[in-house]
C-alpha positions in Angstrom: 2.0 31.3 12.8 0.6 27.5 12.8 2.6 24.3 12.6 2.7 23.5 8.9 1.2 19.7 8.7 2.5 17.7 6.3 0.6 16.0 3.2 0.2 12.6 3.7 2.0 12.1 0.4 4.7 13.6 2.6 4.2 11.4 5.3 4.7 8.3 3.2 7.6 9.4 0.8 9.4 10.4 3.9 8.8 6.5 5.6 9.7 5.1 1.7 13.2 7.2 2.4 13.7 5.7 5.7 13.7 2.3 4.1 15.9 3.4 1.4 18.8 1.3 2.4 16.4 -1.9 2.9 14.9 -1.5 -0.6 18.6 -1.1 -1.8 19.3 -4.4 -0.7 16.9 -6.3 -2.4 17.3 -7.7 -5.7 15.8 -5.5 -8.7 12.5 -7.9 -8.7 12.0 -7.3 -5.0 12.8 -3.5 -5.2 9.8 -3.0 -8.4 7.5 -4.8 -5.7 8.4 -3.1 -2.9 7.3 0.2 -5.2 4.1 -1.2 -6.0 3.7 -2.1 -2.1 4.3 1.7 -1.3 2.2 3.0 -4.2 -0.7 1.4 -2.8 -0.5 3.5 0.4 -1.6 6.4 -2.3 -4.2 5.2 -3.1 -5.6 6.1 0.3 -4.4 9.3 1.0 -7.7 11.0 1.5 -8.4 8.2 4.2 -5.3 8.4 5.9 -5.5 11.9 6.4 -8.5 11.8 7.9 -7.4 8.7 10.4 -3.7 10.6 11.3 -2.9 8.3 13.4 -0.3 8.9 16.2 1.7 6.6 14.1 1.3 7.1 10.3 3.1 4.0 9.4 0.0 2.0 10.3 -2.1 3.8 8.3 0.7 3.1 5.6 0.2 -1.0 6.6 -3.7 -1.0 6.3 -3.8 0.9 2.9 -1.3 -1.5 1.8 -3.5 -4.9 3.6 -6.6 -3.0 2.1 -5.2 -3.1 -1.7 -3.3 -7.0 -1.1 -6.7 -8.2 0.6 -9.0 -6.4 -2.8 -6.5 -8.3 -5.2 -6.7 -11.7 -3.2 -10.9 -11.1 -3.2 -10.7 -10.5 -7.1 -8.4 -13.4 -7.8 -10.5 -15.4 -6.2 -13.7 -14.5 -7.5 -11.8 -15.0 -10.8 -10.7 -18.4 -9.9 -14.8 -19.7 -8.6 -15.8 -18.0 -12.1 -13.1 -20.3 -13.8 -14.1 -23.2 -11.7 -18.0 -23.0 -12.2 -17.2 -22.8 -16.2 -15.3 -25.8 -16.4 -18.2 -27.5 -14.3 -21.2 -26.0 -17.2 
């Protein structure tokens, strides 16, 4: 029989378990943003898969710099479109 290879779902809920004791340390703000850190991992499981990289944690850290960079692009396209209305 083959290796089994794990999911990437796998792959990241077993790194969010190493940093359990980290995360436990934080205060309760912290710890709901540290979720929504990890979450955005998933939202490239597909991707990271495919990459399965030797080490998966920086396929973690560029799904998570993929999603912060998006929301910085958005905010500020949302701040120029603010900006350009006050200017009309």
């Amino acid at each position: 029989m083959g290796r089994t290879v794990p999911t990437f779902t796998n792959i990241i809920d077993a790194e969010l378990s190493s940093w359990s004791k980290y995360r436990r340390g934080l205060h309760k703000e912290d710890q709901e943003l540290f979720d929504e850190v990890f979450r955005a991992a998933k939202l490239h499981l597909a991707e990271n898969f495919y990459a399965m990289r030797t080490i998966p944690f920086e396929s973690i850290i560029m799904s998570i710099t993929l999603e912060q960079r998006k929301l910085i692009r958005k905010l500020q396209d949302r701040i120029e479109r603010l900006e350009k209305s006050d200017e009309g």
